[in-house]
C-alpha positions as semicolon CSV with decimal commas, in nm:
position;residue;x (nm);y (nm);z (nm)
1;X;-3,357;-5,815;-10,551
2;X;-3,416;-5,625;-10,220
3;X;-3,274;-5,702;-9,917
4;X;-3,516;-5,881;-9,693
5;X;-3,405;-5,696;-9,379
6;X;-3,495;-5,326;-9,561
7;X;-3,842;-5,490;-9,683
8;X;-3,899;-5,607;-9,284
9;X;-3,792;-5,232;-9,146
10;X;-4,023;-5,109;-9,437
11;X;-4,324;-5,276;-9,375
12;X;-4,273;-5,231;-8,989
13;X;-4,194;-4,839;-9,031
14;X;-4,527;-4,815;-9,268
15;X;-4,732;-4,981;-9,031
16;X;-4,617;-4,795;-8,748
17;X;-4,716;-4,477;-8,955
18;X;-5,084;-4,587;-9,004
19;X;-5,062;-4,654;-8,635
20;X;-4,940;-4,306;-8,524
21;X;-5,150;-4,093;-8,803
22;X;-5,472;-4,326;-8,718
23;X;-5,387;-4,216;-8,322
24;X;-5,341;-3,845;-8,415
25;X;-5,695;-3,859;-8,570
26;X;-5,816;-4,039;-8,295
27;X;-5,669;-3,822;-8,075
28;X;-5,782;-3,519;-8,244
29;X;-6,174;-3,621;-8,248
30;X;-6,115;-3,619;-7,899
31;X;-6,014;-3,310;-7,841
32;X;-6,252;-3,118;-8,066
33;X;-6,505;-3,184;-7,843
34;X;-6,338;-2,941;-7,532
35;X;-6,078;-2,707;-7,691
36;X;-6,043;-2,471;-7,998
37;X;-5,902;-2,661;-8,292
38;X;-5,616;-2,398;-8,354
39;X;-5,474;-2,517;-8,015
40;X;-5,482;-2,887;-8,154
41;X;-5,332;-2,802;-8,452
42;X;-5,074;-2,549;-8,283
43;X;-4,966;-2,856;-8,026
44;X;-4,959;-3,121;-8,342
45;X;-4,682;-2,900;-8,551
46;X;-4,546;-2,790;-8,226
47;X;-4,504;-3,159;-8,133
48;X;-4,384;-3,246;-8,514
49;X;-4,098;-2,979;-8,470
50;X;-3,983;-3,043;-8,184
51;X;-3,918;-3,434;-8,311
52;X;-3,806;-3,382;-8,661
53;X;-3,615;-3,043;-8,589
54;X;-3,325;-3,259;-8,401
55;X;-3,311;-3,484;-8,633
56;X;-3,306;-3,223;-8,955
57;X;-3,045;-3,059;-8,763
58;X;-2,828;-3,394;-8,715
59;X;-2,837;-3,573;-9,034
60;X;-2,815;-3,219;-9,265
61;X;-2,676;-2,963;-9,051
62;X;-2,779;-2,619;-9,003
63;X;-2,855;-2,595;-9,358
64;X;-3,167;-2,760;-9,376
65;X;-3,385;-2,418;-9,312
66;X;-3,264;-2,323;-9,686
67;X;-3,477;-2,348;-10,005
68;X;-3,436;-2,243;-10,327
69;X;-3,793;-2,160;-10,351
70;X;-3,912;-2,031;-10,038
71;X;-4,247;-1,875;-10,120
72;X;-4,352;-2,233;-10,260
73;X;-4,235;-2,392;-9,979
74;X;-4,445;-2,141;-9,772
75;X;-4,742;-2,211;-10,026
76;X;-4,709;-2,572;-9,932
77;X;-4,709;-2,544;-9,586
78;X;-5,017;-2,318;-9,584
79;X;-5,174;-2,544;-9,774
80;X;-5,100;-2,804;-9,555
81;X;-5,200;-2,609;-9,236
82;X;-5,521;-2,487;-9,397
83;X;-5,600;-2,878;-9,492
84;X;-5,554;-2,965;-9,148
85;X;-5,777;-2,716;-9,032
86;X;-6,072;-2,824;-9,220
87;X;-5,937;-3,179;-9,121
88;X;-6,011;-3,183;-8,752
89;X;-6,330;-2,856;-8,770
90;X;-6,483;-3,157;-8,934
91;X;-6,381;-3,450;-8,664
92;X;-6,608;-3,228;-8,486
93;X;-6,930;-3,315;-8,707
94;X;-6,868;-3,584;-8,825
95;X;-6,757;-3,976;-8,741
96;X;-6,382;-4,076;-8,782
97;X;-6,435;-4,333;-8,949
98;X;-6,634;-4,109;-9,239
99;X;-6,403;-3,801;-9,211
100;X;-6,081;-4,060;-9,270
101;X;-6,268;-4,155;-9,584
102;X;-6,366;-3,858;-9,735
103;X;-5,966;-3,770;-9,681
104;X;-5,889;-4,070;-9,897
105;X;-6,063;-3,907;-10,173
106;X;-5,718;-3,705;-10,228
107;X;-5,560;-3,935;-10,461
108;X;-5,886;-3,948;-10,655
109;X;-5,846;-3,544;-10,674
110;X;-5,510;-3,606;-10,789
111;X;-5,555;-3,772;-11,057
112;X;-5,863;-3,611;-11,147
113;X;-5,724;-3,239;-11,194
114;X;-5,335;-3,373;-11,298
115;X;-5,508;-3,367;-11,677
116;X;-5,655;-3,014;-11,680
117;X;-5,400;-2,855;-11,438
118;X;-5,119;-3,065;-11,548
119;X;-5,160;-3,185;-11,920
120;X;-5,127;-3,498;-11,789
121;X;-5,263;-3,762;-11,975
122;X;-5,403;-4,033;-11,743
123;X;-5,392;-4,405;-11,828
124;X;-5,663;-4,670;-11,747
125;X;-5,414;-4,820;-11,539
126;X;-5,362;-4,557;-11,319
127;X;-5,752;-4,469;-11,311
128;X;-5,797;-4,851;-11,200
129;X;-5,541;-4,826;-10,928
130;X;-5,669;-4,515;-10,786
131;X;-6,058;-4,664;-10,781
132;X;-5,945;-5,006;-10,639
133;X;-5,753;-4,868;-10,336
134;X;-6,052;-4,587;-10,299
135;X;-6,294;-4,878;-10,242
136;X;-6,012;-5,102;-10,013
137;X;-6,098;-4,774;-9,819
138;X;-6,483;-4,763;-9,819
139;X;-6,435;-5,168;-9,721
């Protein structure tokens, strides 16, 4: 069984994630409305680096810039950059509370293309999960 003191620092760590990442998106709806959203999304990786790069640095060492696979890892981030993007262009049309919805749809794209891009076969368990947590969102 797990220790309760990991499932306490757990559940507060996860919860102070939804607060931060709700706050960013906040945060970014505001700022649409007066600047360019390449500045927003410059000063959010900007701000990301200059907390995680420290702490990279201390708990792997130097060594942490290295992949085995870098173009992937490049793929990934401009994937990630490019989904940001679109992210907070459309805080700009539309209300937070619909935009943050239509990004919980990812899991259901997930799922969705794991069979025909994967091979994946999906269960009904997993097609359950994914439509019960996608409505805990619409609620």
């Amino acid at each position: 069984m797990s220790d309760p003191t990991h499932i306490a620092r757990a559940i507060l760590l996860y919860s102070l994630a939804g607060v931060f990442l709700s706050g960013l998106d906040a945060t970014a709806k505001i700022l649409v409305r007066d600047y360019p959203v390449w500045w927003i999304v410059w000063a959010r990786y900007a701000g990301h680096m200059l907390i995680v790069l420290p702490l990279a640095w201390v708990k792997v060492g130097p060594d942490f810039w290295r992949t085995r696979q870098p173009l992937l890892q490049l793929g990934r981030a401009a994937l990630l950059l490019l989904a940001t993007i679109a992210f907070f262009s459309g805080l700009r049309f539309l209300p937070l509370a619909e935009a943050s919805a239509i990004a919980f749809l990812a899991p259901l794209i997930v799922v969705l293309l794991s069979g025909p891009l994967l091979g994946e076969v999906i269960p009904r368990a997993r097609w359950a999960a994914v439509g019960v947590g996608f409505a805990g969102v619409l609620i």
